[in-house]
N, C-alpha and C positions, 0 to 999 in steps of 0.2 A: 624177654625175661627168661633167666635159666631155669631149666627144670631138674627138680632137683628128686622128681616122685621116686626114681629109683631107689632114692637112698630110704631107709627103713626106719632112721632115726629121727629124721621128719614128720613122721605118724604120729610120734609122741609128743616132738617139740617142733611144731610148724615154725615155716620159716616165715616171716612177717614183709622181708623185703629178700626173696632167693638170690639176688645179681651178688649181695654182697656176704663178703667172710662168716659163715655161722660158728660160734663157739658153744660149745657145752663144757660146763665148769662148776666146780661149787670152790669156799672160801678158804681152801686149803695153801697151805705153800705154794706144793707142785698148779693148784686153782689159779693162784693170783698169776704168775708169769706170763700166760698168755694175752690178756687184757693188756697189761703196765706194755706189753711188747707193741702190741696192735696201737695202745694209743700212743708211746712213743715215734713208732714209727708212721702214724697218721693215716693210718688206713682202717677203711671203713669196714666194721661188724657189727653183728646182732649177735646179744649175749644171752647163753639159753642157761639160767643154773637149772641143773638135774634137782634142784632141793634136796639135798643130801648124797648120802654115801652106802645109804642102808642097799641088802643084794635085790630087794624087790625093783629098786632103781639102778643100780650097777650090772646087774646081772640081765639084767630085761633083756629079750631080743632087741630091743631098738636099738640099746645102747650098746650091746657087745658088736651089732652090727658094724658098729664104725668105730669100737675100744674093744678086741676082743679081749683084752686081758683086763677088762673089768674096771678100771682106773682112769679119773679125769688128769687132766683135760685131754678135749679132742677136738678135730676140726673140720669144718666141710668147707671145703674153698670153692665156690661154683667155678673160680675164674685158674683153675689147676694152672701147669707147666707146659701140657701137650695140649692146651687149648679145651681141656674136658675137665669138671668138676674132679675134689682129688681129697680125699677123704684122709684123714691122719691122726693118729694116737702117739704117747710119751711126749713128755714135756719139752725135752730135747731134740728131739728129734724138729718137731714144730718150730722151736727159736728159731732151729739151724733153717728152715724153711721160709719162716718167714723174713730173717736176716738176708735170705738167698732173693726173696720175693722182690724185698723191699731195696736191697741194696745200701743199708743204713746198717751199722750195730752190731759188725765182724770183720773189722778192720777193712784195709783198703791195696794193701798187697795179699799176697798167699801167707807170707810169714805171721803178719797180723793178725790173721784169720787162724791159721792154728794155733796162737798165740792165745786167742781166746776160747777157740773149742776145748783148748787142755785145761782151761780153770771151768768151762760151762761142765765138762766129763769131770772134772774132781769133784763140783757138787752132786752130778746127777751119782757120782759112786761111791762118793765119800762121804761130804756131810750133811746130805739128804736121808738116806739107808743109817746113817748111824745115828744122827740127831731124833730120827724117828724112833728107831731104837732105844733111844734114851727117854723119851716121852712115854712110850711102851713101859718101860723097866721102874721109871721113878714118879708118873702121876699116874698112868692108868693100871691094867690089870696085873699088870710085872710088877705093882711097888707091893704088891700083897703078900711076896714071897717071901718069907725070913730068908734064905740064902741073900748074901749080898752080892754075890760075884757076879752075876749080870748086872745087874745096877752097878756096880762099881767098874766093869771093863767097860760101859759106854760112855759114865760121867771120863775117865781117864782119856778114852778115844774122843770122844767131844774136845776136851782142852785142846788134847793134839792137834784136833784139824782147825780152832779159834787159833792158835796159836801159828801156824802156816798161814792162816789167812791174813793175820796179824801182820807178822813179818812181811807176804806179800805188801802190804800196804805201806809200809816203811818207804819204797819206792814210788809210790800212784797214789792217786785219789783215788785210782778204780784198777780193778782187781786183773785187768789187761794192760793199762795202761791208760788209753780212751775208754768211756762210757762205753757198755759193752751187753749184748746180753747174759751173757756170764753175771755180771751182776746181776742184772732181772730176775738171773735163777736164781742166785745164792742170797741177799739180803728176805725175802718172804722166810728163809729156815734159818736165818739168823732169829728174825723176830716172831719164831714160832716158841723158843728156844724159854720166852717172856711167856708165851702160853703156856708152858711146859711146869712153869713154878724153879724153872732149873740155872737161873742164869745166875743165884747166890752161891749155889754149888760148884758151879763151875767159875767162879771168879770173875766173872763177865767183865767189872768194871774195870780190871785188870789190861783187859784187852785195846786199851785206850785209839786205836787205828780203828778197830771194828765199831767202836762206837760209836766213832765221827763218821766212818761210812757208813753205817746206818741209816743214821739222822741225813748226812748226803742225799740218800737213795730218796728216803720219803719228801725231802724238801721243794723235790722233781714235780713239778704243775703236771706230768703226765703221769704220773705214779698217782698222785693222788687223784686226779679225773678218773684212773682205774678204776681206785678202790671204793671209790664214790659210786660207779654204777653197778659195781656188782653186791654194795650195799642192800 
């Protein structure tokens, strides 16, 4: 059985079975990716939600222990790369880890493989940062502002990047070409976008590619097995 006592974030969220993947997560966009990835690619974890996002949780020594920058998800792999448990933060960075782990869901030459780290990096800088942005500026403490110009340059940058992603589609069912996790990242902040109240303003139905990939994404028996456990 690995030991995993070193690690600090363990005190807080015991590991129930240490051999295998531990994740800590709550139900966010960047939350959901990790899970939909693990169960697509069939390998076994134990899923720890933090129960929220508040800093008495994010902030905690346990949790910066293994997220210094305060932000789920994160992961403790007992079964690391150099044969020793392997601790990791951002969302992206993890795909790319586990895609590497697992050998499944990053193409299958080199070109494939940056073919798809260039749309997983558009969402982790494009319309992750900006979608949230726009959720900021038009439901939460930003729609309070009578200025409109933040709210109006993120609904504007929103369409822009539905609008690439759109077009991408025009060519693939999926946003590399093959099922990818590029997708895994990007579809959870497509349909945050529905939590957001924002998808009228932004023309959503418009986008008529995005909203069959969508539906796509969730139709996946592994996406939904996901979102079922961290239910």
């Amino acid at each position: 059985m690995a030991d995993l006592s070193d690690f600090l974030v363990t005190k807080r969220w015991p590991a129930q079975n240490p051999d295998i993947l531990q994740v800590y997560a709550f139900g966010t966009p960047n939350g959901r990716k990790v899970p939909i990835a693990l169960e697509e690619m069939g390998i076994e974890y134990e899923y720890h939600s933090t129960g929220g996002l508040s800093d008495d949780i994010m902030r905690s020594p346990e949790f910066l222990s293994l997220s210094p920058n305060n932000k789920i998800p994160a992961i403790l792999d007992p079964n690391g790369p150099d044969g020793t448990p392997l601790g990791l933060f951002e969302s992206g960075a993890i795909l790319q880890y586990l895609a590497e782990k697992s050998g499944k869901f990053a193409g299958t030459t080199a070109s494939e493989k940056f073919t798809v780290y260039q749309w997983l990096m558009w969402q982790m800088g494009g319309a992750g940062p900006m979608f949230g942005q726009l959720g900021f500026f038009y439901k939460f403490a930003g729609a309070k502002m009578e200025d409109p110009t933040a709210r109006d340059r993120y609904i504007t940058e929103s369409k822009r990047l539905l609008n690439v992603l759109n077009t991408q589609l025009n060519k693939h069912d999926w946003v590399a070409g093959d099922y990818s996790i590029a997708d895994m990242a990007i579809v959870p902040w497509l349909t945050t976008l529905d939590y957001y109240g924002a998808r009228d303003v932004l023309g959503w139905s418009d986008f008529t590619n995005v909203v069959d990939y969508e539906k796509r994404f969730y139709d996946r028996p592994a996406v939904q097995r996901a979102l079922e456990r961290m239910a």
